[in-house]
N, C-alpha and C positions, 0 to 999 in steps of 0.2 A: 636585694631590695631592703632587706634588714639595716643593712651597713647604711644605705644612701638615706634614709629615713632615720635614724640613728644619728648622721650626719644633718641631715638638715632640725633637725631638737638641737641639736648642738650651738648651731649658727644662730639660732632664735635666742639661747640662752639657758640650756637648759645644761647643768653638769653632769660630768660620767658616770656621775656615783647616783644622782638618779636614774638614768638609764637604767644604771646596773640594778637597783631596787626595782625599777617596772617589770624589767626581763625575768629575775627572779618572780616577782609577784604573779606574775602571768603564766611562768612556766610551770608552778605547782601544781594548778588548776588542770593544766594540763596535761600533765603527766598521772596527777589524779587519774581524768577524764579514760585516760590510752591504759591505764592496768585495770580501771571497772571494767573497763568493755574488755579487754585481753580473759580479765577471770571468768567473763560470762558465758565465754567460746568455750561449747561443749571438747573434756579432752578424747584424745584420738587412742581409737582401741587397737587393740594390739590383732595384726591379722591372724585368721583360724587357720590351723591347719587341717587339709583332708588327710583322712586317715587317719589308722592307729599312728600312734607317737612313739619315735625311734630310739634307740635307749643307744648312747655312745660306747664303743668299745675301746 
C-alpha cells in the first residue's frame, strides 16, 4: 500500500526526493514513539531458583 500511494504522489506530481523527506520525516516520530513505549516495559527478572545454590565442581 506504501509503494501504490507512493506511486500515485508521483503521477500527481510530486518528486522522489520529496517522498523520500516525508518518509524520513514521518519515520522519526515514529521510531521515537516504539523505543518510549519499549523503555517503559517493565525489564524481565531473572527466574529464582528453589534451594540452596549449587556450587560447580
Amino acid at each position: 500500500m506504501l509503494a501504490l500511494s507512493g506511486l500515485v504522489l508521483v503521477l500527481f506530481g510530486v518528486s522522489w526526493w520529496t517522498l523520500l523527506t516525508l518518509v524520513l520525516l514521518l519515520a522519526c516520530p515514529a521510531v521515537m514513539a516504539t523505543v518510549t513505549y519499549l523503555s517503559l516495559q517493565p525489564l524481565p527478572t531473572p527466574e529464582q531458583k528453589s534451594g540452596p545454590e549449587k556450587s560447580d565442581k
